[in-house]
C-alpha positions as a Markdown table, in Angstrom:
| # | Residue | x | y | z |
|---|---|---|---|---|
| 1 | Unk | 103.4 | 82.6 | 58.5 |
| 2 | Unk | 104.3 | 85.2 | 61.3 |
| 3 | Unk | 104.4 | 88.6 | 60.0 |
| 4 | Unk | 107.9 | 89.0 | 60.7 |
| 5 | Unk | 111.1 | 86.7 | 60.6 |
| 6 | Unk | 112.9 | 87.9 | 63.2 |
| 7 | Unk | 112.6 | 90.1 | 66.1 |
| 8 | Unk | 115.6 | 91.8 | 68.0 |
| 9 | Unk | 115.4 | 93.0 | 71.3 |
| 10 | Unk | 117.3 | 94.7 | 74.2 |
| 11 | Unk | 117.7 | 96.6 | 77.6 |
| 12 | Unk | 114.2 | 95.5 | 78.6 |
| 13 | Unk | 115.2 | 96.1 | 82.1 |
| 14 | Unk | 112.4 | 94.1 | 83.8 |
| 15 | Unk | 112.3 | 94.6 | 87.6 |
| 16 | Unk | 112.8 | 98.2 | 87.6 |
| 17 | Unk | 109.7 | 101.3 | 87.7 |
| 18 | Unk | 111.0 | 102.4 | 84.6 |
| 19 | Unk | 110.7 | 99.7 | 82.4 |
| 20 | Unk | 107.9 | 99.6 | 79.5 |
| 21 | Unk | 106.4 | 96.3 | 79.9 |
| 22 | Unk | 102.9 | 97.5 | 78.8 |
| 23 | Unk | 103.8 | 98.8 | 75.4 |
| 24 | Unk | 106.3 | 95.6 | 75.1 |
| 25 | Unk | 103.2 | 93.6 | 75.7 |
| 26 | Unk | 101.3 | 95.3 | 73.3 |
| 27 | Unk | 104.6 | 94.9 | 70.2 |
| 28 | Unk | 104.7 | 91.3 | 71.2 |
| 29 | Unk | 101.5 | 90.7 | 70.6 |
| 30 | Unk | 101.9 | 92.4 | 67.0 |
| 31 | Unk | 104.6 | 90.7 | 66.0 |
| 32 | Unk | 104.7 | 87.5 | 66.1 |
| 33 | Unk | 107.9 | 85.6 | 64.7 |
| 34 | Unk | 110.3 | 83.0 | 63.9 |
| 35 | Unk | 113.2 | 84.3 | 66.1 |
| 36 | Unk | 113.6 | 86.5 | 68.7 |
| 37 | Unk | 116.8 | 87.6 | 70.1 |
| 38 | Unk | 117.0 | 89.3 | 73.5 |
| 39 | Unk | 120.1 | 91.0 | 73.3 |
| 40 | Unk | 120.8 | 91.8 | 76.9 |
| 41 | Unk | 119.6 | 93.6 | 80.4 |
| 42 | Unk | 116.4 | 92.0 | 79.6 |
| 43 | Unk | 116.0 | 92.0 | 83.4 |
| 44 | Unk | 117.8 | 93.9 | 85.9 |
| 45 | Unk | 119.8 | 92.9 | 88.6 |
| 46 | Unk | 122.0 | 96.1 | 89.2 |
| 47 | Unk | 118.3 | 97.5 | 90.4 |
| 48 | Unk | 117.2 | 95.2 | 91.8 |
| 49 | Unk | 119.9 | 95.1 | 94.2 |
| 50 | Unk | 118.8 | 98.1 | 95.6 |
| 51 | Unk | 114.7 | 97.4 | 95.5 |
| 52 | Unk | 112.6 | 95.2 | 93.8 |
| 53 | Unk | 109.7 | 96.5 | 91.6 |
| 54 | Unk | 108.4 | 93.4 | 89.3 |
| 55 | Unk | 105.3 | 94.7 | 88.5 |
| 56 | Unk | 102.5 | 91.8 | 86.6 |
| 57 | Unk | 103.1 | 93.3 | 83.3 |
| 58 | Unk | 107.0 | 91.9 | 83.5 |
| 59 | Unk | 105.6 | 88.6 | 84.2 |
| 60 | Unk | 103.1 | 89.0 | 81.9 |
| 61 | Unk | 106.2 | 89.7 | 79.4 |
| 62 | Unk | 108.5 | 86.7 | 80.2 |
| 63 | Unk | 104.9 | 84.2 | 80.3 |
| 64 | Unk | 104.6 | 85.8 | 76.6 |
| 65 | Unk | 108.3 | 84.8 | 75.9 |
| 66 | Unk | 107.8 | 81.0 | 77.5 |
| 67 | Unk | 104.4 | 80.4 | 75.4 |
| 68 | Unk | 106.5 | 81.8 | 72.1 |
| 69 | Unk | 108.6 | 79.3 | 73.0 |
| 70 | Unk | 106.7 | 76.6 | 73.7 |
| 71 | Unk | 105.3 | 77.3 | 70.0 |
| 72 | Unk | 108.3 | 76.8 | 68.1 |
| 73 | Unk | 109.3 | 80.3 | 67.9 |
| 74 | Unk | 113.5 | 79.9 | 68.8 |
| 75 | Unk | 114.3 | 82.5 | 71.5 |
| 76 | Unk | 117.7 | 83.2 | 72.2 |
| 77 | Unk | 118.9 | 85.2 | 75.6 |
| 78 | Unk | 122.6 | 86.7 | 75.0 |
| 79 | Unk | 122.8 | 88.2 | 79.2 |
| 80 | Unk | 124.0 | 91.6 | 79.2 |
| 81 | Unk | 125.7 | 93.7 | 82.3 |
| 82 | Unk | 123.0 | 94.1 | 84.1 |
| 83 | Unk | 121.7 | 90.6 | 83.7 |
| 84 | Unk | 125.4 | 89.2 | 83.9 |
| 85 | Unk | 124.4 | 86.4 | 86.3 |
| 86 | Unk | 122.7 | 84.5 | 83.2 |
| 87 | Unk | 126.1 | 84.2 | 81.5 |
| 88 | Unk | 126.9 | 81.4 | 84.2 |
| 89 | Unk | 124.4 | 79.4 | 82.2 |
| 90 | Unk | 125.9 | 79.5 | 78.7 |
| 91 | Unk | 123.8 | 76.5 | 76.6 |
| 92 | Unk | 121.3 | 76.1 | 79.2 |
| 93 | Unk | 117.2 | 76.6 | 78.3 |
| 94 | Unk | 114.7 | 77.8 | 80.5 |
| 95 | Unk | 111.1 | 76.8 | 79.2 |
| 96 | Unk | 113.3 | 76.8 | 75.8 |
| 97 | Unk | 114.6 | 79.9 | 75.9 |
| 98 | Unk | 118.2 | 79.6 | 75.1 |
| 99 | Unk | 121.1 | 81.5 | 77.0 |
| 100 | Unk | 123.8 | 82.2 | 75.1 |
| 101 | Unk | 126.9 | 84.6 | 75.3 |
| 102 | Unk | 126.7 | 85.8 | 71.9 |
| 103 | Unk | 124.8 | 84.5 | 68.3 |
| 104 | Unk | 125.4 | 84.8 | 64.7 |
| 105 | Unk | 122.0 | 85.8 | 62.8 |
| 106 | Unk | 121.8 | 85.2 | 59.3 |
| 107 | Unk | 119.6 | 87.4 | 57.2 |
| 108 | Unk | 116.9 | 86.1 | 54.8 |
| 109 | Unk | 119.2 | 88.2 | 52.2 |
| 110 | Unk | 122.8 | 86.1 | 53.5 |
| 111 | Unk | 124.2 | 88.4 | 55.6 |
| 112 | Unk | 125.9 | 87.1 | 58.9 |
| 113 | Unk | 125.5 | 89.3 | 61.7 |
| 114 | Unk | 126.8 | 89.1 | 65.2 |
| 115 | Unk | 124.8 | 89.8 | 68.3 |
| 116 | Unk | 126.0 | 90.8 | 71.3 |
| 117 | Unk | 125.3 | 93.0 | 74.0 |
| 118 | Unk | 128.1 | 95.2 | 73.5 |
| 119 | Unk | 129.2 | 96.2 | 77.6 |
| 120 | Unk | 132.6 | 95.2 | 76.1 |
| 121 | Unk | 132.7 | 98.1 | 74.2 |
| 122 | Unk | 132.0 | 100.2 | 77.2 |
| 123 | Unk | 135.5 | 101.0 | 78.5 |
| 124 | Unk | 133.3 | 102.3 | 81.7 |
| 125 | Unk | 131.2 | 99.5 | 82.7 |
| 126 | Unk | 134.3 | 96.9 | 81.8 |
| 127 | Unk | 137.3 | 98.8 | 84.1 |
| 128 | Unk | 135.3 | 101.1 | 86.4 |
| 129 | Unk | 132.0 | 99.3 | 87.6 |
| 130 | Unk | 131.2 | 101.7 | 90.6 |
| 131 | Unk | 131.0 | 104.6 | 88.1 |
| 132 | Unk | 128.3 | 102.4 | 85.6 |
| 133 | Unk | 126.7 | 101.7 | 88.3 |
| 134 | Unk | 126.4 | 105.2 | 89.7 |
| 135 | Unk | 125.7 | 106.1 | 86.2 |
| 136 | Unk | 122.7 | 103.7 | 86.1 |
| 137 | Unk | 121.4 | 105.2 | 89.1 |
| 138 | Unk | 121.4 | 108.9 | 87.7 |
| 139 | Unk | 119.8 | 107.7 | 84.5 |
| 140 | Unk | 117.1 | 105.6 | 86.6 |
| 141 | Unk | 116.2 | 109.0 | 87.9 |
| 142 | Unk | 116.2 | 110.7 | 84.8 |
| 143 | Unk | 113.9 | 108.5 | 83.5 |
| 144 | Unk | 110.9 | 108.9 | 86.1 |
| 145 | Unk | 111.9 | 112.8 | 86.1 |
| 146 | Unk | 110.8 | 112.2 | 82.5 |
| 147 | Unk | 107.6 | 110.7 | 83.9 |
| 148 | Unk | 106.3 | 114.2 | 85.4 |
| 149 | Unk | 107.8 | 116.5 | 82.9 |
| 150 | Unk | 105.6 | 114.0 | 80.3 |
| 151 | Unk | 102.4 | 115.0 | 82.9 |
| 152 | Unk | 103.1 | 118.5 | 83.2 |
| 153 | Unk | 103.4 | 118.9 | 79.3 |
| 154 | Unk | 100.2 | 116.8 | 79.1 |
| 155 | Unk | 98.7 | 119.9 | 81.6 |
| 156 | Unk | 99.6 | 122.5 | 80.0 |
| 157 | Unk | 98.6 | 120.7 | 76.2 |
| 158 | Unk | 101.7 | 120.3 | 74.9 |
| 159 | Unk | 101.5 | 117.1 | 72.5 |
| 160 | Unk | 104.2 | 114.2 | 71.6 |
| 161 | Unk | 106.4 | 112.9 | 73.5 |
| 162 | Unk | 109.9 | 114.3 | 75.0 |
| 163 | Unk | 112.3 | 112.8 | 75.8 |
| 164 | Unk | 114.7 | 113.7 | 78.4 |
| 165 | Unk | 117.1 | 111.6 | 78.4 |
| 166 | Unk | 117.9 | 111.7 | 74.5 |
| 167 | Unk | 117.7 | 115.7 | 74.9 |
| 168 | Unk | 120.3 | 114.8 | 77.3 |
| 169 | Unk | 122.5 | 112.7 | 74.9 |
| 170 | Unk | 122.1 | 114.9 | 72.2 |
| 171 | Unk | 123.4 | 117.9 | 73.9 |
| 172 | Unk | 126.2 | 116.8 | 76.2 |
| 173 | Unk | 129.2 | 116.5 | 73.9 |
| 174 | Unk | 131.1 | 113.7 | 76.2 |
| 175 | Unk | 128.1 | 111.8 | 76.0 |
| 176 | Unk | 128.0 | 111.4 | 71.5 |
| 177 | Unk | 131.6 | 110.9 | 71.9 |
| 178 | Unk | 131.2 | 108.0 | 74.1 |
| 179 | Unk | 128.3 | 107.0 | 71.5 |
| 180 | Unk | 130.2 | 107.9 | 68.6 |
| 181 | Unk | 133.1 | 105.6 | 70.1 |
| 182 | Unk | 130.8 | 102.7 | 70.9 |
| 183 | Unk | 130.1 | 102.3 | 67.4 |
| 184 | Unk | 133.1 | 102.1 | 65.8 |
| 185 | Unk | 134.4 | 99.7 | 68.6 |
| 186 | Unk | 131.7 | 97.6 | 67.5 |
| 187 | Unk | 131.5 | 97.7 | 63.6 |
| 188 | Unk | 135.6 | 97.3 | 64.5 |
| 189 | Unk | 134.6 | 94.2 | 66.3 |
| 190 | Unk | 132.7 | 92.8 | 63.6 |
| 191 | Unk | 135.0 | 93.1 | 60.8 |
| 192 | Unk | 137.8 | 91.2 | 62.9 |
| 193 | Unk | 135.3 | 88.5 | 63.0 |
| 194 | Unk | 134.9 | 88.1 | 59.5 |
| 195 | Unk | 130.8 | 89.4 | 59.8 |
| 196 | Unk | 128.3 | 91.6 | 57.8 |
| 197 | Unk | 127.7 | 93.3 | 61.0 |
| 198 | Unk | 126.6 | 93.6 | 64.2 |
| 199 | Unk | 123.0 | 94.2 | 66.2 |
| 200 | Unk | 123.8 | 94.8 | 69.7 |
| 201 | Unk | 122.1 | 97.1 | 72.5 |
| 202 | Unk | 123.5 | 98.7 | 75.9 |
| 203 | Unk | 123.3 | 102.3 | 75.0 |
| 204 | Unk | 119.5 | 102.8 | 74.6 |
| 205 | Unk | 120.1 | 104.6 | 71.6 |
| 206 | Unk | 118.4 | 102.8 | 68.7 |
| 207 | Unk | 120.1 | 102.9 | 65.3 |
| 208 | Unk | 120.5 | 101.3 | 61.7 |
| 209 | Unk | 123.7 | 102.4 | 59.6 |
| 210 | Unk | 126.5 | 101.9 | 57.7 |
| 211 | Unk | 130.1 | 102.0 | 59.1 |
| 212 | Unk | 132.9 | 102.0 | 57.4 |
| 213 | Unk | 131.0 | 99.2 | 54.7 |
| 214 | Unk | 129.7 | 97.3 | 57.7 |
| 215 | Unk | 125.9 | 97.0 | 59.2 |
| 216 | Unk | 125.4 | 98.8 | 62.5 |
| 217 | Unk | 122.2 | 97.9 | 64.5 |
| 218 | Unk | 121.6 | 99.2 | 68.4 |
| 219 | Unk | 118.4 | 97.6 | 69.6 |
| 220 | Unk | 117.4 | 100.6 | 71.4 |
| 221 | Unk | 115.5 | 100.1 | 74.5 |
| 222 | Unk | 112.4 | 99.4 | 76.4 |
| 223 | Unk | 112.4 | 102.1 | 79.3 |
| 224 | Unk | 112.8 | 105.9 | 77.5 |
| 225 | Unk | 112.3 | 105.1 | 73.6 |
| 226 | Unk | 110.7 | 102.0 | 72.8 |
| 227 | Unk | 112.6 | 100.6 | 70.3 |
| 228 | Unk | 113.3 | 97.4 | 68.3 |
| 229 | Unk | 114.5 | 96.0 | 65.4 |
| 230 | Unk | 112.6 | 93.6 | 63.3 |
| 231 | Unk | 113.9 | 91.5 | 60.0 |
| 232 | Unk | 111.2 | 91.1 | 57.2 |
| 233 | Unk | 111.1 | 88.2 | 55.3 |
| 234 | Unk | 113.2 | 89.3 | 52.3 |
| 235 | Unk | 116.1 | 90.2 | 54.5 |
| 236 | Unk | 115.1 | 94.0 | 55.1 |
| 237 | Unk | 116.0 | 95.1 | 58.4 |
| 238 | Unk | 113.7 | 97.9 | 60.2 |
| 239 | Unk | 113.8 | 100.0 | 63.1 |
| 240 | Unk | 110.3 | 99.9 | 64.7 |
| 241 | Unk | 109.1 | 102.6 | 67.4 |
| 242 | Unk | 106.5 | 101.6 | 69.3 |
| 243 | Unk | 103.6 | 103.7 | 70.7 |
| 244 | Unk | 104.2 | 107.3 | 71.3 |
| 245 | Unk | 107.8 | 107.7 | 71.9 |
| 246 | Unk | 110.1 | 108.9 | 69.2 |
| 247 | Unk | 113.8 | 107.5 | 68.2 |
| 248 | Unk | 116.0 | 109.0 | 70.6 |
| 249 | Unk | 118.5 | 109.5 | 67.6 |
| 250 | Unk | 119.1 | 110.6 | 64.4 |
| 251 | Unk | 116.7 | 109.7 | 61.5 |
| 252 | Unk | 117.6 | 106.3 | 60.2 |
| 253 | Unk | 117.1 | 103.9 | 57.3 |
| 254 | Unk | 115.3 | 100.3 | 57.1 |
| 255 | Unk | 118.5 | 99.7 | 54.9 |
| 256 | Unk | 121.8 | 101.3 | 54.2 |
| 257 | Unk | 121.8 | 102.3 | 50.6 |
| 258 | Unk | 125.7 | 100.8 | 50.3 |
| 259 | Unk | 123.7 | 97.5 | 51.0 |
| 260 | Unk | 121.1 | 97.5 | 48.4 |
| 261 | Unk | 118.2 | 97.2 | 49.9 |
| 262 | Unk | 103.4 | 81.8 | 89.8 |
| 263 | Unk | 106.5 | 83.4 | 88.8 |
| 264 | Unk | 108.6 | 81.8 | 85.4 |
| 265 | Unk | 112.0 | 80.4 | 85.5 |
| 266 | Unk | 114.0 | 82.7 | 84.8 |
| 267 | Unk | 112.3 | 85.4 | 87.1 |
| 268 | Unk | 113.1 | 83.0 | 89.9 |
| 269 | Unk | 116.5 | 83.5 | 88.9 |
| 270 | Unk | 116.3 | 87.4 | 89.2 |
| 271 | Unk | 115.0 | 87.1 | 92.6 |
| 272 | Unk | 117.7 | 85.2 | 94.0 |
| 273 | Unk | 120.1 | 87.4 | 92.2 |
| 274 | Unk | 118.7 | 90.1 | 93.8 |
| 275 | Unk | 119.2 | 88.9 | 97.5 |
């Protein structure tokens, strides 16, 4: 039995310098499981526009993915904005990974929760896509900013890791409003749908809470916090960081207490996306 049931993943953002594909490597290959759900911007497109970098570890990360697959393990691909070409292929399976707009996941424990990447809660990236994308771009280079500051505290002995981009989020007012309103669009969502909850991504900023009586999950992300969420086998949802980097939030809990306890296919894809 795979030590987990189900794995939950998002904003991988394969293709671009920033992206984490050596730790990812190294949580695949501790967690094996029955599902895994790739909640969106697994690879990206918006950056690749502007320059490829698809190092081996990101094909070393989708080959993991295909073999998973070819296993047994069900893998589902719900595209996000940055991977938004995939949503032409809703239903389809490359090397049995399935492509789907949106899932419902239901927990060991009975409760039906919806996955999505969550961009259409994003008022920005839905009515004003020159300011996401100029948006992306700033973050991008916050990220590898991060890289030498993470050096230069290294020099000087400072130990842990610092991140600059949650600094960033937790200080700029506009920026846990637009977080703040994220969530409660989701959870919103959800509870029009007739759901538990809902595990989504988009924000890179990894959470596990209740609002308003409903389950909130956010995925995190693979390129500033190394984040995902994992399901144990009695139904207990958990926020997992991996390696050194911290949450890039506020403390959270495995379950709300109101709850009770060559290149591959679909890189091919990305490349002629990227033309």
């Amino acid at each position: 039995m795979p030590p987990v049931r189900s794995l939950f993943l998002s904003d991988i953002h394969l293709g671009t310098r920033a992206c984490q594909a050596d730790h990812l490597i190294e949580f695949l290959r501790e967690h094996p499981s029955e599902h895994t759900y790739l909640i969106g911007d697994i690879i990206d497109f918006w950056a690749m526009h502007r320059g490829i970098c698809w190092m081996p570890a990101h094909n070393t990360v989708v080959q993991k993915l295909l073999r998973r697959a070819r296993h047994g393990e069900r893998i589902v691909f719900i595209p996000g904005n940055h991977d938004e070409v995939l949503r032409d292929y809703p239903g389809v399976s490359f090397g049995g990974i399935e492509v789907h707009p949106e899932a419902i996941h239901e927990t060991a424990d009975g409760r039906r929760l919806l996955l999505i990447h969550g961009d259409i809660f994003d008022q920005v990236t839905r009515h004003h896509r020159w300011v996401a994308v100029l948006g992306d771009v700033a973050y991008n280079w916050l990220v590898r900013l991060n890289l030498w500051l993470s050096w230069a505290r290294r020099k000087m002995g400072r130990s842990g890791y610092w991140s600059l981009a949650g600094y960033a989020k937790r200080k700029v007012k506009t920026a846990l409003n637009f977080i703040f309103d994220f969530e409660d669009s989701a959870v919103r969502h959800a509870r029009e749908r007739g759901l538990d909850g809902i595990v989504c991504g988009h924000i890179h900023w990894a959470a596990i809470k209740e609002i308003d009586g409903l389950l909130y999950i956010n995925c995190g992300d693979w390129v500033d916090s190394c984040t995902a969420i994992v399901e144990h086998f009695d139904g207990r949802l958990e926020l997992v960081v991996w390696g050194s980097a911290p949450p890039a939030l506020e403390p959270h809990a495995a379950r709300p207490p109101a709850l009770a306890e060559s290149p591959p296919p679909v890189a091919d894809i990305a490349m002629k996306a990227a033309r």
